[in-house]
PDB file of N, CA, C and O in Angstrom:
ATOM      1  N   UNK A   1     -23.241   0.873   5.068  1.00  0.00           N
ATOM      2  CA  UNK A   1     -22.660   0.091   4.010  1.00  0.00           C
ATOM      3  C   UNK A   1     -22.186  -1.266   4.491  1.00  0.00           C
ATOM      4  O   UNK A   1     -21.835  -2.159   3.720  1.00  0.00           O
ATOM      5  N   UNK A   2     -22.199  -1.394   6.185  1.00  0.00           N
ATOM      6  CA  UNK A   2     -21.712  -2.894   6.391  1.00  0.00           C
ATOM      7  C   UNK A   2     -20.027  -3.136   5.729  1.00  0.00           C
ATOM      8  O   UNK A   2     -19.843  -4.241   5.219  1.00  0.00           O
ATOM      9  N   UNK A   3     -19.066  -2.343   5.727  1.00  0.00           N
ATOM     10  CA  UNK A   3     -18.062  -2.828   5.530  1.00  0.00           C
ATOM     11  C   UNK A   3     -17.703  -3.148   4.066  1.00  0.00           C
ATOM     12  O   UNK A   3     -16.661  -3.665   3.663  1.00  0.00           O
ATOM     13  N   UNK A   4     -18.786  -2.732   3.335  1.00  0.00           N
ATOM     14  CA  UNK A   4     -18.366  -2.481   1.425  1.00  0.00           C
ATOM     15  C   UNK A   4     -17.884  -1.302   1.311  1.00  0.00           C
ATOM     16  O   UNK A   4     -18.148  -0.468   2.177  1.00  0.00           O
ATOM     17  N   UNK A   5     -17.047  -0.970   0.181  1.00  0.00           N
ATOM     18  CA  UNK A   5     -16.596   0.116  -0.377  1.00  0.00           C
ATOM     19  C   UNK A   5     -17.946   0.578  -1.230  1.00  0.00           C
ATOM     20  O   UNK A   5     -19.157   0.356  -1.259  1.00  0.00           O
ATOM     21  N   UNK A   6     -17.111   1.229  -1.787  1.00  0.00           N
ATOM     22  CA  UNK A   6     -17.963   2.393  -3.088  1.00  0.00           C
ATOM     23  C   UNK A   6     -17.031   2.994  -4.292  1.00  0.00           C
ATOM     24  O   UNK A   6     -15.830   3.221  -4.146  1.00  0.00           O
ATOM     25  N   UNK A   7     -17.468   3.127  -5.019  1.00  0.00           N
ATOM     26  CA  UNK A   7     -16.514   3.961  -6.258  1.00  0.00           C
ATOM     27  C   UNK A   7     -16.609   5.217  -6.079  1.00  0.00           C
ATOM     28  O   UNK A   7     -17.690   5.749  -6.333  1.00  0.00           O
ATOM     29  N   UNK A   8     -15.294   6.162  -5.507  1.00  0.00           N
ATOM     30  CA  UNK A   8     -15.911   7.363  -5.025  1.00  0.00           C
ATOM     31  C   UNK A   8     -15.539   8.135  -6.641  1.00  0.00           C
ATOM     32  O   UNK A   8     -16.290   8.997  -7.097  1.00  0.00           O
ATOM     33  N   UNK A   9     -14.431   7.727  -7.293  1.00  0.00           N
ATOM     34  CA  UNK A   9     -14.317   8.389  -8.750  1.00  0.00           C
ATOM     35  C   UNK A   9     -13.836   7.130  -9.692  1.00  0.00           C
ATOM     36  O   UNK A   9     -13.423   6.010  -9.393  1.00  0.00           O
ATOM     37  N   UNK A  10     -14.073   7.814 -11.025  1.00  0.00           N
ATOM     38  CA  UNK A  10     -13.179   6.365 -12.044  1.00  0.00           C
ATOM     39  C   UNK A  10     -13.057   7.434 -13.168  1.00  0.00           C
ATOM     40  O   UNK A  10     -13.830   8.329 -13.509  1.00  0.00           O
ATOM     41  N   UNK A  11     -11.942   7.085 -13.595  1.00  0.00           N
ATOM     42  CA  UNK A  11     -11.345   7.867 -14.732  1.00  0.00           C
ATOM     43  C   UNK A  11     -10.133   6.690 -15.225  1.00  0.00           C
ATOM     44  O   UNK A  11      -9.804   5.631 -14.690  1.00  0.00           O
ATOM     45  N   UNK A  12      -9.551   7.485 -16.693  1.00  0.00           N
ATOM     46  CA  UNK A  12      -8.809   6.561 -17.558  1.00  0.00           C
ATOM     47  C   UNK A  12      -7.757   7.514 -17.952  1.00  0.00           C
ATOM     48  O   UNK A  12      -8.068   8.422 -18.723  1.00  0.00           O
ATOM     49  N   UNK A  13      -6.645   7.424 -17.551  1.00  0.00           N
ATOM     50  CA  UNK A  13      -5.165   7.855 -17.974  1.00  0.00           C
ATOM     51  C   UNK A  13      -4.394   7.089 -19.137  1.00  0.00           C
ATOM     52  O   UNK A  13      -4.369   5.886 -19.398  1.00  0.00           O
ATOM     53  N   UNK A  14      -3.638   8.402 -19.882  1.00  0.00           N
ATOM     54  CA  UNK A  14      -2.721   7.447 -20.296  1.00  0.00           C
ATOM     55  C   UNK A  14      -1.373   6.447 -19.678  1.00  0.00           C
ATOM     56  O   UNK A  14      -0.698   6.343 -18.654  1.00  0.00           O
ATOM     57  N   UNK A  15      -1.476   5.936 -20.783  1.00  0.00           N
ATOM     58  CA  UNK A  15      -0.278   4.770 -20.085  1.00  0.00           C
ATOM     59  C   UNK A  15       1.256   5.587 -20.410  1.00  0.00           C
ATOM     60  O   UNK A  15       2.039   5.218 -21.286  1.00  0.00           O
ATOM     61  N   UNK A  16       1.398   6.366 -19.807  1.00  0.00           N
ATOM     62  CA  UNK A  16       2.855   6.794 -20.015  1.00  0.00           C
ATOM     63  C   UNK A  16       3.545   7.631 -18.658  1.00  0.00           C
ATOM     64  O   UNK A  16       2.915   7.646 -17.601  1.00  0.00           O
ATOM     65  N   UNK A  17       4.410   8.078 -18.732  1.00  0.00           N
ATOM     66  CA  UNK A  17       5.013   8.683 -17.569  1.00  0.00           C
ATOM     67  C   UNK A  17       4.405  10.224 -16.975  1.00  0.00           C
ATOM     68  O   UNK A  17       4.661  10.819 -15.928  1.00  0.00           O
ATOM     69  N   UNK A  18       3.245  10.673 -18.442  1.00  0.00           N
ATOM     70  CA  UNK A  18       2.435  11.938 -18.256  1.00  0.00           C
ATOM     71  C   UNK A  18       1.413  11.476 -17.440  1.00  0.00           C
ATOM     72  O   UNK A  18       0.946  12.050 -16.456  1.00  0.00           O
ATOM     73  N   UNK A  19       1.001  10.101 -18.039  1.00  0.00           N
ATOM     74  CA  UNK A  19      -0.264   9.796 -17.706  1.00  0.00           C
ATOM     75  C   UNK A  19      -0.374   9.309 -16.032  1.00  0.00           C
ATOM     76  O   UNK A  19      -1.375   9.362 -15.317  1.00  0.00           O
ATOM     77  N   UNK A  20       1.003   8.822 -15.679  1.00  0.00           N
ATOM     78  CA  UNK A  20       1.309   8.259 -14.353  1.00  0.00           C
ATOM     79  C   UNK A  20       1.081   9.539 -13.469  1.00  0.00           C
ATOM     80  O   UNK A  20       0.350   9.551 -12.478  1.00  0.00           O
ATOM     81  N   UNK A  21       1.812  10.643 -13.955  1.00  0.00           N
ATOM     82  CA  UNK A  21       1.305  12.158 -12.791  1.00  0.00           C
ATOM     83  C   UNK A  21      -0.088  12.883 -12.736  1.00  0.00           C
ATOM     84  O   UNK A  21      -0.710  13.562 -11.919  1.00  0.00           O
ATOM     85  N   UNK A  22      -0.276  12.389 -14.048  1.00  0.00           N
ATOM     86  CA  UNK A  22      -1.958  12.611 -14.200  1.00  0.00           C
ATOM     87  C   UNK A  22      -2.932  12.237 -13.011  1.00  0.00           C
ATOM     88  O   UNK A  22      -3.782  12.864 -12.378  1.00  0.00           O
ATOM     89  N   UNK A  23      -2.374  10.761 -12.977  1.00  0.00           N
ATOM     90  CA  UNK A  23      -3.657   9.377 -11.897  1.00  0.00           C
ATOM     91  C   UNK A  23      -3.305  10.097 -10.468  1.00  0.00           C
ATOM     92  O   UNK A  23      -4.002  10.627  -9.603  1.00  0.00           O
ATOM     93  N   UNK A  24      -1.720   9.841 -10.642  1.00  0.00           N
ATOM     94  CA  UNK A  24      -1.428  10.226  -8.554  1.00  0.00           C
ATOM     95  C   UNK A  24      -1.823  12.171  -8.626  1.00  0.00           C
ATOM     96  O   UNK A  24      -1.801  12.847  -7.598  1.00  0.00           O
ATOM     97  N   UNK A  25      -2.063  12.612  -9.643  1.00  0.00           N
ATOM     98  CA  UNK A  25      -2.702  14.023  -9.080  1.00  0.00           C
ATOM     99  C   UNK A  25      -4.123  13.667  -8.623  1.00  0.00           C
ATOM    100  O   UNK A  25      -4.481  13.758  -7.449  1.00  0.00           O
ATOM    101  N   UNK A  26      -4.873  13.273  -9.582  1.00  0.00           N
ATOM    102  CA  UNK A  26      -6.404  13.207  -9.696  1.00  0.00           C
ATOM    103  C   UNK A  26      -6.373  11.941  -7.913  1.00  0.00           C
ATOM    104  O   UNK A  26      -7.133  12.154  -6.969  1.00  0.00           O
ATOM    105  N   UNK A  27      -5.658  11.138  -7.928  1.00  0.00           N
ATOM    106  CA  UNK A  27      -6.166  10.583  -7.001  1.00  0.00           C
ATOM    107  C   UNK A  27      -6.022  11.638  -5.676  1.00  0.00           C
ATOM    108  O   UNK A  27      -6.900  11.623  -4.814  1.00  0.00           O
ATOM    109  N   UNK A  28      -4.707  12.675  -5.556  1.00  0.00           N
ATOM    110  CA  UNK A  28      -4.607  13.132  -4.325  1.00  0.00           C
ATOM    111  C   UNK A  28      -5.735  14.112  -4.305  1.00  0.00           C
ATOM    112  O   UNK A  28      -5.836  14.726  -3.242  1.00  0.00           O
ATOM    113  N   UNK A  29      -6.569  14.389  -5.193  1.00  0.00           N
ATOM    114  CA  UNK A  29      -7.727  15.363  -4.912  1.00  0.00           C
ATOM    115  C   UNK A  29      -8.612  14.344  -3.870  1.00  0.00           C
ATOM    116  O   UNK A  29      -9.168  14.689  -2.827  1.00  0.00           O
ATOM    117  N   UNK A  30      -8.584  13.370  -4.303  1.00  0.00           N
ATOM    118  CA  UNK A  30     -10.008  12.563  -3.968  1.00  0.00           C
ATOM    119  C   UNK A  30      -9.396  12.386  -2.100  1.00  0.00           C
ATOM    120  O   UNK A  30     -10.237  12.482  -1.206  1.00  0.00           O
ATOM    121  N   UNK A  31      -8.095  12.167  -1.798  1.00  0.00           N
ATOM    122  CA  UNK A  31      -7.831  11.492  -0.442  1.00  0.00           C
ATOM    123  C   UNK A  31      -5.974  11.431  -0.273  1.00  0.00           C
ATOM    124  O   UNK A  31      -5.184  11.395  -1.218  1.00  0.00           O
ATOM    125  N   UNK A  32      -5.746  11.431   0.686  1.00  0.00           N
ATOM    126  CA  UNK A  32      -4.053  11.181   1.109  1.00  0.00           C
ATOM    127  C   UNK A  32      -4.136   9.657   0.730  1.00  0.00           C
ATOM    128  O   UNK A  32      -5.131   8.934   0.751  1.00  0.00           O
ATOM    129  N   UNK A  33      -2.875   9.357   0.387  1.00  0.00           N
ATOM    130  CA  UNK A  33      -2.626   8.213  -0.239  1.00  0.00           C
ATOM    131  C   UNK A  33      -3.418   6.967   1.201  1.00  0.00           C
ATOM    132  O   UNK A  33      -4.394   6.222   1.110  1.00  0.00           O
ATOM    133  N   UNK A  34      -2.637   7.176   2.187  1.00  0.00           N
ATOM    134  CA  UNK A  34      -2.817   6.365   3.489  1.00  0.00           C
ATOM    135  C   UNK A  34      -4.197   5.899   3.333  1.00  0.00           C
ATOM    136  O   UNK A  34      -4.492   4.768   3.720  1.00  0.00           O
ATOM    137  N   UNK A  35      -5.005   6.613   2.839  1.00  0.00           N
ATOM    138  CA  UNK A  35      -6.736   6.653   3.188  1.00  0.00           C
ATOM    139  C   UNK A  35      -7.345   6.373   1.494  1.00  0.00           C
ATOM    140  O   UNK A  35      -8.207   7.101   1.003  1.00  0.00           O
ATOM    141  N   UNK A  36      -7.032   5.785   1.123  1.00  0.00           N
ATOM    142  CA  UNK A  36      -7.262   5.690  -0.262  1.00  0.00           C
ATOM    143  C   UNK A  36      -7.176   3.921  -0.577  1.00  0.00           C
ATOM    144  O   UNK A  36      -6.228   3.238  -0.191  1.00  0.00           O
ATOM    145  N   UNK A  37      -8.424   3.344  -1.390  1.00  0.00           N
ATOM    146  CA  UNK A  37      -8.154   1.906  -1.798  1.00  0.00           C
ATOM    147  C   UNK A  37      -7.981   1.835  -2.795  1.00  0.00           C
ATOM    148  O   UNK A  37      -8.910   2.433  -3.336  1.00  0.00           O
ATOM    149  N   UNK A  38      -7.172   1.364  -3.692  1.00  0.00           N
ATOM    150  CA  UNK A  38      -7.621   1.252  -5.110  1.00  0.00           C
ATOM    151  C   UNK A  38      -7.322  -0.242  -5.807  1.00  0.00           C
ATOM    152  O   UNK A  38      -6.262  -0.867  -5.755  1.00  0.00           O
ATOM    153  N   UNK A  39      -8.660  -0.662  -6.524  1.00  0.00           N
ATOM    154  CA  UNK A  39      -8.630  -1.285  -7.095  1.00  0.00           C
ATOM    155  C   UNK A  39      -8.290  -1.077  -8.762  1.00  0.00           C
ATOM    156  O   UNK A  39      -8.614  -0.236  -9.600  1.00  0.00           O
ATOM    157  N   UNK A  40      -7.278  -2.578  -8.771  1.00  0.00           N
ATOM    158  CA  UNK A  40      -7.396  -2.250 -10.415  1.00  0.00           C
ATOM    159  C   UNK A  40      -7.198  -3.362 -10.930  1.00  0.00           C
ATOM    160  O   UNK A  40      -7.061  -4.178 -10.018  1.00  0.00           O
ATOM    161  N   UNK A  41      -7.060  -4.092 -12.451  1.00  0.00           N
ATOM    162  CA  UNK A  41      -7.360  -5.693 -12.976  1.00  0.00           C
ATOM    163  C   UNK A  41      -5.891  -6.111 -12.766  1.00  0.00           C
ATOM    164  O   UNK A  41      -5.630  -7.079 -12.053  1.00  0.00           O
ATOM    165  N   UNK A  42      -5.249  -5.631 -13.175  1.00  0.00           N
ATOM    166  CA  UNK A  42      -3.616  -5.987 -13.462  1.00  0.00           C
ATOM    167  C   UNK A  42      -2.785  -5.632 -12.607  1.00  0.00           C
ATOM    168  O   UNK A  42      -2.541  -4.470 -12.281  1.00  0.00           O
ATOM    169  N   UNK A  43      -2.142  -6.920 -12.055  1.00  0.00           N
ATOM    170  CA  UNK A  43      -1.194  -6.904 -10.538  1.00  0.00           C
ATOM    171  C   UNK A  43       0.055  -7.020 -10.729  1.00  0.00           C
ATOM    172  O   UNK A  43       0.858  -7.620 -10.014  1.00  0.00           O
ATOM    173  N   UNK A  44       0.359  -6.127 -12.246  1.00  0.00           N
ATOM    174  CA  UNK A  44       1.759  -5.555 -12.463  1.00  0.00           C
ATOM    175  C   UNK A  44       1.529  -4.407 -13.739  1.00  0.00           C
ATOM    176  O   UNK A  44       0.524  -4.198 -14.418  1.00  0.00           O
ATOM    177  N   UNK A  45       2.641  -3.875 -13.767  1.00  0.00           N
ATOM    178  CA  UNK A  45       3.107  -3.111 -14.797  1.00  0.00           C
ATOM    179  C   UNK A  45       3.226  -1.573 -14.089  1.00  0.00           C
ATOM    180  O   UNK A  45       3.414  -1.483 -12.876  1.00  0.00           O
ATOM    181  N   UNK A  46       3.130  -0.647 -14.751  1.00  0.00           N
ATOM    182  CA  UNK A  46       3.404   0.958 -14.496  1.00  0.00           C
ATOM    183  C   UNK A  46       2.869   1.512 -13.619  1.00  0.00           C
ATOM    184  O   UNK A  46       3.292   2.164 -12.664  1.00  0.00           O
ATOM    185  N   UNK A  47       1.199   1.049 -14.201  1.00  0.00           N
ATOM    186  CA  UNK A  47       0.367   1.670 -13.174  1.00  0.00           C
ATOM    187  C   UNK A  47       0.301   1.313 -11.674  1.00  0.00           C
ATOM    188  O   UNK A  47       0.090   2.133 -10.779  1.00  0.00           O
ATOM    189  N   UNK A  48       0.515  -0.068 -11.500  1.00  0.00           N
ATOM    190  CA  UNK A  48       0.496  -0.775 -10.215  1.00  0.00           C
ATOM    191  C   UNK A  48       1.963  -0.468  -9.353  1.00  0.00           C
ATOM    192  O   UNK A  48       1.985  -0.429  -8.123  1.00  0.00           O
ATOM    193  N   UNK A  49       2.984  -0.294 -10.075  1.00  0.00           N
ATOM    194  CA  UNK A  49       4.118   0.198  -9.813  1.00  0.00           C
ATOM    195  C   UNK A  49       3.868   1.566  -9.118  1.00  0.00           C
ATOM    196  O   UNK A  49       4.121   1.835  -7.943  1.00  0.00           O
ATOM    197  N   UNK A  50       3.257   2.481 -10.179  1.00  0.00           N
ATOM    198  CA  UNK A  50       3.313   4.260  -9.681  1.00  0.00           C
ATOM    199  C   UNK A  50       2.664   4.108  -8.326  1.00  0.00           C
ATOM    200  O   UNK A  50       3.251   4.541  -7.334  1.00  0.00           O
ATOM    201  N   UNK A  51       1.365   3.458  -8.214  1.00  0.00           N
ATOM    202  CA  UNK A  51       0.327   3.426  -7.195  1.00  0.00           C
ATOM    203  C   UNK A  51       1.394   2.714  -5.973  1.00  0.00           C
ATOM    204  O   UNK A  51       1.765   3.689  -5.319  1.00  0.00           O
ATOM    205  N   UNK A  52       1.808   1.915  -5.596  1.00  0.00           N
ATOM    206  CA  UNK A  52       2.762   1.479  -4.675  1.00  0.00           C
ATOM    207  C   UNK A  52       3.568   2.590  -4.375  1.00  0.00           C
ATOM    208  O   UNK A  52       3.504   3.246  -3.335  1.00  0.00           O
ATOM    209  N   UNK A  53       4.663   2.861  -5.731  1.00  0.00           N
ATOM    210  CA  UNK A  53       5.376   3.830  -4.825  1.00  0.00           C
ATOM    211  C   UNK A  53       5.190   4.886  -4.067  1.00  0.00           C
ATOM    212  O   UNK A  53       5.881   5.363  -3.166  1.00  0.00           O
ATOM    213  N   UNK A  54       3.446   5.433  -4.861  1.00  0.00           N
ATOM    214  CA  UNK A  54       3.462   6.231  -4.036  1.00  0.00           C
ATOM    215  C   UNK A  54       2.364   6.574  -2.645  1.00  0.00           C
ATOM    216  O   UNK A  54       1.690   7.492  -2.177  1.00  0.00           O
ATOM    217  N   UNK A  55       2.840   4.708  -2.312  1.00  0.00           N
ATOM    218  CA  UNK A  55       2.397   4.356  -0.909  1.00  0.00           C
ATOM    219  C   UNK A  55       0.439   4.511  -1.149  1.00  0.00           C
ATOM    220  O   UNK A  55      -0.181   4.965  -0.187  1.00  0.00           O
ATOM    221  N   UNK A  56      -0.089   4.250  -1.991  1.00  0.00           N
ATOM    222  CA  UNK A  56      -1.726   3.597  -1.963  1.00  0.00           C
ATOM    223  C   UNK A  56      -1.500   2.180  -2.058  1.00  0.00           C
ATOM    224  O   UNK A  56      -0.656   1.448  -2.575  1.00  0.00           O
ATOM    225  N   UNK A  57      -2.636   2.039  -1.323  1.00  0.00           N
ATOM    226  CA  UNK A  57      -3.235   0.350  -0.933  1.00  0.00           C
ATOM    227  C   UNK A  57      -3.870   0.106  -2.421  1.00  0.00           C
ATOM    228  O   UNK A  57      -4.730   0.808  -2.954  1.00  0.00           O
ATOM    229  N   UNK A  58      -3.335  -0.883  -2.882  1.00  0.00           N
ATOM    230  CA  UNK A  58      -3.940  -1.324  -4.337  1.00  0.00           C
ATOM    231  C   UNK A  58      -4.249  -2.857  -4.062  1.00  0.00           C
ATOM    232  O   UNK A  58      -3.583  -3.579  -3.319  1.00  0.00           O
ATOM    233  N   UNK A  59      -5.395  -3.240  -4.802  1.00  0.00           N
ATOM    234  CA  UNK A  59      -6.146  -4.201  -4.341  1.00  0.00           C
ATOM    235  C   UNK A  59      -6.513  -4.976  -5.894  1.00  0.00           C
ATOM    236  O   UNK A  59      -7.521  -4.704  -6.548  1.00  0.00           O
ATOM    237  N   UNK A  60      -5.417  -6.032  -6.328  1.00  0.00           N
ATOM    238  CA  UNK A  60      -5.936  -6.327  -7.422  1.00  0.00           C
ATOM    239  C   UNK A  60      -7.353  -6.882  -7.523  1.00  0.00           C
ATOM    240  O   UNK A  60      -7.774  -7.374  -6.475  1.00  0.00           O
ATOM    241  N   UNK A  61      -8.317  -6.904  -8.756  1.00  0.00           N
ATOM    242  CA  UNK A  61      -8.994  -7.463  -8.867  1.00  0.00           C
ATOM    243  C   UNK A  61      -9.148  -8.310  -9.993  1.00  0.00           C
ATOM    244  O   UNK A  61      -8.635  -7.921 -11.043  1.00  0.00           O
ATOM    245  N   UNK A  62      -9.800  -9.474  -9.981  1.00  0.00           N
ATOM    246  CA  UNK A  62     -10.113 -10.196 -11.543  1.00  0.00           C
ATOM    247  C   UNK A  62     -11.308  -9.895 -12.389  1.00  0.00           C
ATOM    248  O   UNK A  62     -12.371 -10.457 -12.124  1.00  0.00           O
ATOM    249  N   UNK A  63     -11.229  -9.128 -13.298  1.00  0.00           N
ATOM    250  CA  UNK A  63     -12.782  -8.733 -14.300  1.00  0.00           C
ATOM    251  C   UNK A  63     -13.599  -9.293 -14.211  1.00  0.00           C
ATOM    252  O   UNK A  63     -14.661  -8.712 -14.432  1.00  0.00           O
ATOM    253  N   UNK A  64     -13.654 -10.862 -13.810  1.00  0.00           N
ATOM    254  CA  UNK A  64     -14.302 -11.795 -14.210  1.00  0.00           C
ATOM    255  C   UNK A  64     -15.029 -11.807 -12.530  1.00  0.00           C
ATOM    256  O   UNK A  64     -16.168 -12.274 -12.531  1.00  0.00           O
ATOM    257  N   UNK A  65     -14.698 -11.522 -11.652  1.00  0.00           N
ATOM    258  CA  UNK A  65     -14.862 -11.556  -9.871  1.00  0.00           C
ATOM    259  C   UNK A  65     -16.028 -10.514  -9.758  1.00  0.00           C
ATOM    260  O   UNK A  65     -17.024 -10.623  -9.042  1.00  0.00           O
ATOM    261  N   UNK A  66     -15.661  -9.315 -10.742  1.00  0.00           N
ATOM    262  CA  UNK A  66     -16.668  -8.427 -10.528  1.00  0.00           C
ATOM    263  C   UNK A  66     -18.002  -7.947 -10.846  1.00  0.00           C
ATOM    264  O   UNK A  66     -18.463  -6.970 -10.255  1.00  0.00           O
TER     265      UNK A  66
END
């Protein structure tokens, strides 16, 4: 791969405090937080919040970049 990623899953949660335990479950199937990248469009609010606290590397991106 030369140093590119890959999409290893993509899914869509709700936006609420259910939906926040929803993402950090489904993500800990895929990998331990430490070992995990995630990209996402928006470099604030809940989701970007949950993902920090609970220590994943989040990597904003711009829609328009991709």
């Amino acid at each position: 791969m030369g140093g590119r990623g890959s999409v290893t899953v993509r899914f869509t949660v709700a936006h609420t405090a259910a939906g926040m335990i929803d993402l950090v479950t489904r993500l800990s199937r895929v990998a331990q937080p430490a070992e995990l990248r995630v990209t996402i469009e928006r470099p604030s609010g809940l989701v970007m919040d949950t993902l920090v606290e609970r220590g994943l590397a989040v990597v904003p991106i711009h829609p328009n970049v991709v």
